[in-house]
N, C-alpha and C positions, 0 to 999 in steps of 0.2 A: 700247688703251682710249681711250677718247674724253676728249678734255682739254676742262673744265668752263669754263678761259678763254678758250676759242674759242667760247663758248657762252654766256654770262652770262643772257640771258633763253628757257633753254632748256623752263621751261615755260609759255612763250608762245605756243610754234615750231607752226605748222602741218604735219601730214604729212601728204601725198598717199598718199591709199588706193588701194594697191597693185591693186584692181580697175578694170578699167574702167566708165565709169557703168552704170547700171541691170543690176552684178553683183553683188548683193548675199545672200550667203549661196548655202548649194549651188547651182548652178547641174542644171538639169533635167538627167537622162540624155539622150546624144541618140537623138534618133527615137524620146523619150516623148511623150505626148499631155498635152496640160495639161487637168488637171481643171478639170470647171464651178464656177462659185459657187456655195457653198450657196444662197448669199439669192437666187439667179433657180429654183429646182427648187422649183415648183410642189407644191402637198399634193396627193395624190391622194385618190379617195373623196368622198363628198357625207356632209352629217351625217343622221343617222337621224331623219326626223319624228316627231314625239308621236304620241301615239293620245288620239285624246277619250275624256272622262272617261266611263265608263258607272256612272249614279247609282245604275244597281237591281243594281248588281255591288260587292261589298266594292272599300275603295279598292284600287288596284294600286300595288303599291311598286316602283319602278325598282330592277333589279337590273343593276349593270354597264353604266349608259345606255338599257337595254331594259324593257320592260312585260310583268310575268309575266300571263299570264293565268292567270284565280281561276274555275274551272269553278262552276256553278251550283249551290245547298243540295241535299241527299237529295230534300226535300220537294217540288224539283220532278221529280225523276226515278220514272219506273213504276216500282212495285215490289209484290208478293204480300204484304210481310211488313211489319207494325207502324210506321208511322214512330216513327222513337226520337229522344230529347231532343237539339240538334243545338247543340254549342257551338260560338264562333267559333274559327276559325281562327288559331291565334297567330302574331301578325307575325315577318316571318323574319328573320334578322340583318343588319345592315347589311352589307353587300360590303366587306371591307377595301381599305383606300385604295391606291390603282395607285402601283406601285413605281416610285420615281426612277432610272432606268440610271443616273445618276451619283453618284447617294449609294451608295458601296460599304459593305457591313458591313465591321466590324473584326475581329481577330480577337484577342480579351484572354485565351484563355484562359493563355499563355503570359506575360502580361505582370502588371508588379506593378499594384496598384489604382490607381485616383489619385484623389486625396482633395478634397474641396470647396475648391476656392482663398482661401484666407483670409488674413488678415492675419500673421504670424509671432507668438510670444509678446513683450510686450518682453525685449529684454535677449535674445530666442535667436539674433536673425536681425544679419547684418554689415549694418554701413551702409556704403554707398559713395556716392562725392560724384564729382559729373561735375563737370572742370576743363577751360576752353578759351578760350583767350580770343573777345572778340565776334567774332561772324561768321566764327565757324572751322567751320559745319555743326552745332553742337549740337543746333539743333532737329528738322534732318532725321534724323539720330544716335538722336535718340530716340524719333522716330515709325515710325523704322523696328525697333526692338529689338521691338518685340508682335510685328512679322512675321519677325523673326528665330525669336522662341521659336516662334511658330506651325511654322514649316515645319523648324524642328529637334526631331529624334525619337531617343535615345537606346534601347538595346536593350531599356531595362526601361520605358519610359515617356516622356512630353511634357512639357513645359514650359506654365506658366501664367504670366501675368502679370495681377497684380489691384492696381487704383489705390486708393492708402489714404484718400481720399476724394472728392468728387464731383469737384474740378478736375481732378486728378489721373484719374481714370477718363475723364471728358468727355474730356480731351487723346490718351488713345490713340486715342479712338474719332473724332476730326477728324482727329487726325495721318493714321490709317491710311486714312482716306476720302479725302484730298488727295492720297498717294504712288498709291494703288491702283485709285480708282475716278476720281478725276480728274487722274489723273500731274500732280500740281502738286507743287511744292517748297512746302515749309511756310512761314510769312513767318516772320519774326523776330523773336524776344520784343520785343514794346512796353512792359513794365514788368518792376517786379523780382518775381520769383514763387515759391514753393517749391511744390515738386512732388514726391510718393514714389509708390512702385510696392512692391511686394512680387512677388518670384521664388519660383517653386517647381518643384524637377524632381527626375529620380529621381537614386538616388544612384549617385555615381560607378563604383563597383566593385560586383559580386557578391556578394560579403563586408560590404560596407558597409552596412548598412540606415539612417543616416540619409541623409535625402536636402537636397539641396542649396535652403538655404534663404537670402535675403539681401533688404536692402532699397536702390533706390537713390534716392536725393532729390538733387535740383536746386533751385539757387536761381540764377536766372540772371539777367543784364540788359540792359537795351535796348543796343545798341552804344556810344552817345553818352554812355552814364550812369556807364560804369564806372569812369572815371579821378577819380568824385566820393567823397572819404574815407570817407562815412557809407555810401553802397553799397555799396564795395568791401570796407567791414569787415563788413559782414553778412556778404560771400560768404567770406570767409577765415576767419570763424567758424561756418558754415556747414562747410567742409573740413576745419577743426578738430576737428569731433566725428566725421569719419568716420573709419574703420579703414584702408580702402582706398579710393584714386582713379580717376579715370579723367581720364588727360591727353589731349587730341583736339592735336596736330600736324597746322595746314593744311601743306603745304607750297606751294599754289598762292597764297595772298594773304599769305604771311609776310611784313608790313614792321617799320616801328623802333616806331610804336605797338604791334602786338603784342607785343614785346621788352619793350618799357615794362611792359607790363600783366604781364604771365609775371612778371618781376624783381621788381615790385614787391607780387606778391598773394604770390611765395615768401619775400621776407622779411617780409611780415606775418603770413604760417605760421607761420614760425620763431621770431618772437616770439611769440607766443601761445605756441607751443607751448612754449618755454623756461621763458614765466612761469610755467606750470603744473607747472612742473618735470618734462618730458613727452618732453624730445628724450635719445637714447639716444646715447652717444657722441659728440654735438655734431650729429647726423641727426637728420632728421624719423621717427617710427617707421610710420608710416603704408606700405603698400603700394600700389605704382602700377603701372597698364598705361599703356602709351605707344601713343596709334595713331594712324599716320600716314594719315590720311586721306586723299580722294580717290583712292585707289589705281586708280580706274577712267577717272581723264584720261587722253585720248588723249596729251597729248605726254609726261606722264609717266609714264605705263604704258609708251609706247615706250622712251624714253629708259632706263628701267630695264631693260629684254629687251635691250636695245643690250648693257648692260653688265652680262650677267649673272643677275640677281639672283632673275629671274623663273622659276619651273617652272610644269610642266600635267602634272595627273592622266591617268594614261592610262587611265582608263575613265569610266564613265557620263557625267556630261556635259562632263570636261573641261576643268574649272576651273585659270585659270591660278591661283599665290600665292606668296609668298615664306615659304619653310618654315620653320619657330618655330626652328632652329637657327641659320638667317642673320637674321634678325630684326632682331637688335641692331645688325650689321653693314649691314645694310640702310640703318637708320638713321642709322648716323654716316657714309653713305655719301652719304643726303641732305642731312644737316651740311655736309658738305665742300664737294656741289654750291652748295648754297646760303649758301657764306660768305660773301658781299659783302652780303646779306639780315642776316646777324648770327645766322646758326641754330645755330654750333659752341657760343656763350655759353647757351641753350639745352641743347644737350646736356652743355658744363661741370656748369648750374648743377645737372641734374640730379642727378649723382654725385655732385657735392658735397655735395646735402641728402640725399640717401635712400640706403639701403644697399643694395649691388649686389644683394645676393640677391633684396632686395626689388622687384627692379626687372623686367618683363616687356615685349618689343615686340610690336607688332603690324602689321601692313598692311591696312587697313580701306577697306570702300567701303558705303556704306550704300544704296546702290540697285542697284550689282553690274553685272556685264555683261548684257549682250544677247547671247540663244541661237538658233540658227536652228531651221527647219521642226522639223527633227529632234532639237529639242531638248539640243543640242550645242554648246561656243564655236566662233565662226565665225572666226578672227583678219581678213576680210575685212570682217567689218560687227558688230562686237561691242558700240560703244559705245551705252548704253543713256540718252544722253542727247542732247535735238536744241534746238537754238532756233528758234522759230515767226517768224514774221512779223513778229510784235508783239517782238520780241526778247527773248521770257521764255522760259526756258529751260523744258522738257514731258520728261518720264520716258515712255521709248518705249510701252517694254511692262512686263512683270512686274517688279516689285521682287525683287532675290534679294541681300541683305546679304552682305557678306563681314567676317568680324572682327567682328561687332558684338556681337554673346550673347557670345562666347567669354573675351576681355578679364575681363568681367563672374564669368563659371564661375571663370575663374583667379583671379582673388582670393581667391572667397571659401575655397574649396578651400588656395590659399596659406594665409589665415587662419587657417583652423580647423585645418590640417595633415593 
């Protein structure tokens, strides 16, 4: 096992990708032919000219891009017999509209209903409170949770996320247009803000018919502002009224200001929470996820396969993670790495205020790896994040979250039992 003192700034450490340049993902079978670009293969076909208007003919209705032709009244055609009272021709129905190849139908019949996304009743839904100190990823954390629920499908049903009012709605729909449509990383809260969401997904089990219902609210602050008493007691009152939390562990920028800020927003929990006569054997009663974020940096995503900690799915696409049984161990393994940083005080303080059961880890990446041609992790070109020119870091391709919905499910589920 690799000793952590021969290493101290081990995730700084550059690793040489094991490809040589321009190998990046499967490489071609040999003695295949490389396909052309789409965008140079020419449309083929010309478009179908109009036909002019004939005024002494009823109009002609396009059908399908094309001009029916409307044959001429009785009364101009020879005939023996009476001409008879001649009504018009009722116009035919419009052509249904050309089907999208890639909008596939669904098929519900096997599936439970799902219901208008609405706000939860008061008092039914869990509140959970997002905790992390500044600049530990919160904001990309939570722009990426919609495309979490989006692209998580449970066997009875979907996930919805609905914002409890206009900021709150406005913010998914920026957040996810920055990660998705312009791979930019979100900027950073510039004031102090509260922000809720309302979850809704099906329920857990087959047997279960309620389904999983919860709210999560943010109140977060500019980086610079935190260490200000009257800010920092909003947010500690703010995590007060939640049930459950959500703790985000950088491990990549952990210094002694962050230490500072962890220490000092868990003993203004704890008072409160005392005053209120609230804490249960001298613990906070509140339930936490712990997720250690970045999990998708190259040196320490490495650094962890070095030592273990890492598995891969062996089918569909092959997702590496560290499985919910080494979890905890994961983390005090991060501790340890990271003792000269002060992370072990950290993981202390945690046991110390909340009750072990209460307590869940996590390995989280909120923009995921990067999958090749074939839809597959590539361990030769996986990492899903680059720096430009301009030295701002660009999200490759697709967002695919790892840990981020889930943290979320486990509470509320712990809560309600």
């Amino acid at each position: 096992m690799t000793n952590p003192d021969e290493e101290p700034n081990w995730y700084q450490r550059t690793f040489t990708d094991p490809s040589p340049d321009g190998q990046r993902g499967d490489p071609l079978p040999e003695g295949a032919t490389p396909q052309p670009d789409p965008a140079s293969i020419q449309p083929t076909g010309a478009a179908v000219p109009s036909t002019p208007q004939d005024n002494s003919l009823p109009s002609e209705p396009l059908i399908n891009g094309a001009r029916l032709t409307v044959g001429a009244p009785i009364s101009a055609v020879g005939s023996d017999f009476a001409q008879r009272a001649y009504e018009p021709v009722p116009e035919p129905e419009p052509a249904p509209p050309a089907v999208n190849a890639w909008e596939l139908e669904e098929d519900y019949e096997d599936s439970v209903a799902q219901r208008i996304p609405v706000a939860p009743a008061p008092g039914s839904a869990v509140q959970i409170g997002l905790w992390g100190q500044p600049e530990s990823g919160k904001t990309t954390y939570l722009g990426a949770l919609r495309i979490a629920a989006a692209q998580r499908e449970d066997s009875s049903g979907k996930w919805t996320v609905t914002g409890l009012d206009d900021s709150s709605s406005d913010f998914l729909v920026v957040q996810a247009r920055q990660l998705t449509r312009l791979r930019q990383f979100p900027e950073a809260t510039q004031a102090v803000e509260t922000l809720k969401w309302a979850f809704n997904g099906p329920a857990p089990k087959r047997f279960v018919r309620r389904p999983v219902e919860f709210v999560l609210s943010v109140q977060d602050v500019k980086g610079e502002l935190f260490h200000q008493g009257a800010v920092l007691q909003r947010v500690v009152d703010h995590l007060a009224r939640s049930r459950g939390l959500i703790y985000l562990f950088d491990p990549i920028t952990l210094s002694s200001a962050n230490l500072d800020y962890f220490d000092q927003t868990l003993q203004m929990l704890s008072a409160a929470m005392g005053a209120g006569g609230h804490l249960q054997k001298g613990k906070l009663p509140q339930y936490l996820s712990v997720c250690v974020t970045k999990f998708d940096d190259p040196a320490f995503f490495r650094r962890a396969i070095q030592e273990g900690w890492v598995t891969q799915d062996s089918t569909d696409q092959r997702m590496p993670r560290v499985t919910d049984d080494r979890a905890e161990a994961f983390f005090d393994w991060v501790c340890h790495v990271l003792r000269r940083q002060g992370a072990p005080l950290i993981r202390d303080l945690i046991r110390a205020n909340f009750h072990d059961t209460r307590v869940k880890y996590f390995a989280t990446s909120s923009v995921g790896f990067r999958l090749n041609h074939q839809q597959v992790f590539d361990f030769r070109d996986y990492h899903n994040v680059e720096v430009g020119a301009d030295r701002h870091k660009r999200i490759r391709e697709m967002v695919r979250p790892i840990n981020v919905l889930e943290p979320l499910i486990s509470l509320e589920r712990a809560i309600r039992g």
